[in-house]
RODO-2510 file (C-alpha; in nm, 4 decimals, decimal comma):
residues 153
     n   res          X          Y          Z
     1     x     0,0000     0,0000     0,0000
     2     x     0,1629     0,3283    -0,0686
     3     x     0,1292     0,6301     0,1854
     4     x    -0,1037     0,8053     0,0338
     5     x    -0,3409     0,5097     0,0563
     6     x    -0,2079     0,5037     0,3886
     7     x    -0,2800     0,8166     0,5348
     8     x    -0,6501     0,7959     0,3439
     9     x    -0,6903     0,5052     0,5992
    10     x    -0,5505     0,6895     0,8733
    11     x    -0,7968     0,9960     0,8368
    12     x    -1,1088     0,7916     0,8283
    13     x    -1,2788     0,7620     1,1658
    14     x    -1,3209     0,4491     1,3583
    15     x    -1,6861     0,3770     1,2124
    16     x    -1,5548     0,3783     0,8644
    17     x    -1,2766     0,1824     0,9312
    18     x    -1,5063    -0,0661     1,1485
    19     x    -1,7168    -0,1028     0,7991
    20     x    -1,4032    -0,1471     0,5553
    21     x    -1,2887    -0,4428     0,7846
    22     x    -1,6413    -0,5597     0,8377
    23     x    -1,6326    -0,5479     0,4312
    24     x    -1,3139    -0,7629     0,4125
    25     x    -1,4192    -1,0183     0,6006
    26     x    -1,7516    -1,0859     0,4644
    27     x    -1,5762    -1,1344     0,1316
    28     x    -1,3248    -1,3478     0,2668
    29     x    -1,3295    -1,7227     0,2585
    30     x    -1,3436    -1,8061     0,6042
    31     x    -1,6098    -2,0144     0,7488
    32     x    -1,9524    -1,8441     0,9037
    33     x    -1,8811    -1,8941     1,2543
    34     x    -1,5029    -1,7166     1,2188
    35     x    -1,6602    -1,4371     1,0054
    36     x    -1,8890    -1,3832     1,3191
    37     x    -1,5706    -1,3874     1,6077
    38     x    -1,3858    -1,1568     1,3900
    39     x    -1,6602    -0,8987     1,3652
    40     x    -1,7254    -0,9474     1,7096
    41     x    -1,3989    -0,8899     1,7726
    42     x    -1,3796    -0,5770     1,5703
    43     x    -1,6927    -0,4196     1,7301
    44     x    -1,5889    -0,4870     2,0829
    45     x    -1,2406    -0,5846     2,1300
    46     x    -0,9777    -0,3860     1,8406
    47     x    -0,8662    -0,0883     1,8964
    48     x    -0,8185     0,1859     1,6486
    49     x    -0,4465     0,0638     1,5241
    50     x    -0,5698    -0,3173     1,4939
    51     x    -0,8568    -0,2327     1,2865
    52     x    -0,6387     0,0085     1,0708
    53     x    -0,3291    -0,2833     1,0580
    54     x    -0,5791    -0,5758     0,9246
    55     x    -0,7057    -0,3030     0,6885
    56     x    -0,3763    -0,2147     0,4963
    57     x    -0,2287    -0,5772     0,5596
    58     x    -0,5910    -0,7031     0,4558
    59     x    -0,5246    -1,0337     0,6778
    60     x    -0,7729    -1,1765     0,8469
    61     x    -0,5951    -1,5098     0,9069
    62     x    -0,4013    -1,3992     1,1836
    63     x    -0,6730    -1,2907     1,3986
    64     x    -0,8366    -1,6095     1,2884
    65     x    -0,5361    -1,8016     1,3943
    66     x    -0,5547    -1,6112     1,7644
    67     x    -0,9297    -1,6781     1,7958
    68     x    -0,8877    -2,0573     1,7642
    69     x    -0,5551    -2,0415     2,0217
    70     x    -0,7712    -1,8145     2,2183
    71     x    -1,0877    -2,0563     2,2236
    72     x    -0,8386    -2,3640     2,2875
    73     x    -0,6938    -2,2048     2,6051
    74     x    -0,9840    -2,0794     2,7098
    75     x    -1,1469    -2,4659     2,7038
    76     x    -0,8368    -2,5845     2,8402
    77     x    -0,8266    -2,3794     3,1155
    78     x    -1,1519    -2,4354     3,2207
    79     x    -1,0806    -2,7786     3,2301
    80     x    -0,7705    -2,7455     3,4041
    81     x    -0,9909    -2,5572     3,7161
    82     x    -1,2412    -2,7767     3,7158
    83     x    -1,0794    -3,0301     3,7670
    84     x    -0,7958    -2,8356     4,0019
    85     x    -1,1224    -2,6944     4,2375
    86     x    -1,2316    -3,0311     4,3447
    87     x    -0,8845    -3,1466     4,4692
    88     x    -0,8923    -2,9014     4,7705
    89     x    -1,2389    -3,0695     4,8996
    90     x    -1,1279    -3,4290     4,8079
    91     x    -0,7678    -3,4305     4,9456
    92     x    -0,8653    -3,2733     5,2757
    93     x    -0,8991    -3,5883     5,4775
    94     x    -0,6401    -3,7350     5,3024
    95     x    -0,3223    -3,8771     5,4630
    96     x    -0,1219    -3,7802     5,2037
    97     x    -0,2957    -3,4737     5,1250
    98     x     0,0656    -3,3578     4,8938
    99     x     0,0629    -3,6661     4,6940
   100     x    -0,3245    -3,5957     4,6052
   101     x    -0,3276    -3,2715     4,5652
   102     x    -0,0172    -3,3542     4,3143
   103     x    -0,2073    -3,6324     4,1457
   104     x    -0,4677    -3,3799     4,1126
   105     x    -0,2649    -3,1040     3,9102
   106     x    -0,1346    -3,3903     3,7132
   107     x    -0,5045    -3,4974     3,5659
   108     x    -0,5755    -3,0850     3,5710
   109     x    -0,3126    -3,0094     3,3657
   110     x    -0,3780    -3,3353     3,1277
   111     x    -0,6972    -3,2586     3,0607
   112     x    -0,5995    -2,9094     2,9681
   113     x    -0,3452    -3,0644     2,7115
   114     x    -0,5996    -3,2581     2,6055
   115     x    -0,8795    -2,9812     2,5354
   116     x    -0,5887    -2,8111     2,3396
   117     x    -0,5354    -3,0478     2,1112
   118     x    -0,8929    -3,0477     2,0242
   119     x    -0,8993    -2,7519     1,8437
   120     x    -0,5613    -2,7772     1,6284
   121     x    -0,7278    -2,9712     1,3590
   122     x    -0,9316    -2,5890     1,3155
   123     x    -0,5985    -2,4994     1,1845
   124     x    -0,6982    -2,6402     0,8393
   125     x    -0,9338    -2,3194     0,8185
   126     x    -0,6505    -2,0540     0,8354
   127     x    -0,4662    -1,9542     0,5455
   128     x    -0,1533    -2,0393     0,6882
   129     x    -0,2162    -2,3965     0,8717
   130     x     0,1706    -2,4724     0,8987
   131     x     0,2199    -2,1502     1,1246
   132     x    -0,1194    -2,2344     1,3351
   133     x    -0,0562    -2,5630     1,3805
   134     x     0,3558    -2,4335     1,5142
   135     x     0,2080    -2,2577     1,7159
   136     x    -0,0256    -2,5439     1,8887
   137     x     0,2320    -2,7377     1,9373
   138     x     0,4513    -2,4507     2,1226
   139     x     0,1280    -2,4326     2,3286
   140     x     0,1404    -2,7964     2,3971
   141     x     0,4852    -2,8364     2,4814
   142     x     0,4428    -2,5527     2,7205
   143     x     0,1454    -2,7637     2,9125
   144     x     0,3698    -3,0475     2,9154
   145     x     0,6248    -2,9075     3,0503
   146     x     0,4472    -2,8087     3,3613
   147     x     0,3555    -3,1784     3,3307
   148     x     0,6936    -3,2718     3,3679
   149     x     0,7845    -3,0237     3,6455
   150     x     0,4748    -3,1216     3,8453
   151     x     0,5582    -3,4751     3,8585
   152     x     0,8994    -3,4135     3,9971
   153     x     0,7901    -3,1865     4,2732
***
């Protein structure tokens, strides 16, 4: 894009600029329910310099990508806790209230891996699956190694 495309897109207020993404991705080829998380995410989330970036750069695939990584943590994290929450009430009679509460975090953090990998097959819908699914697998190693570093406390 040269700059004085640039500073057009710069001088139109954050309504317009709301519309001209909303444009791109309606006439992109993602599926319905991503078209609806980006525009949701446009309208309530982006600021001014995100909108104006995925205008000029006219990628919707990365904020795609984030969504799914977003939507994967967020599952696995709630299965992490609810898992995690019941330990306190279970191990509390206990005798070896450690070594539960230990084999607790272990299953917590398991079934958070596990809710992860769910969702990297959703990498097939970006435009760049490689790079999603690099970055799932970053995300998983990360989980396991709190795996690892639980089981040897």
């Amino acid at each position: 894009m040269d700059q004085n495309n640039l500073l057009e897109v710069n001088s139109l207020s954050t309504n317009k600029l709301k519309t001209i993404a909303a444009y791109f991705i309606y006439e992109s080829d993602l599926e319905t329910s991503q078209k609806l998380s980006l525009l949701n995410f446009i309208e309530h989330v982006a600021n001014r310099k995100q909108i104006t970036d995925m205008i000029i750069i006219k990628e919707a695939d990365l904020l795609v990508t984030a969504i799914i990584i977003a939507s994967a943590l967020a599952a696995g994290n709630k299965a992490y806790y609810k898992i995690y929450s019941a330990s306190t009430q279970a191990c509390r009679e206990q005798e070896n209230k450690k070594d539960c509460l230990k084999q607790y975090k272990l299953n917590a953090l398991a079934a958070k891996r596990n809710e992860v990998r769910k969702y990297i097959g959703k990498c097939t819908q970006t435009i760049k699956p490689e790079q999603c699914q690099k970055t799932f697998s970053n995300t998983i190693q990360k989980i396991e190694k709190q795996i690892i570093t639980a089981r040897l406390e």
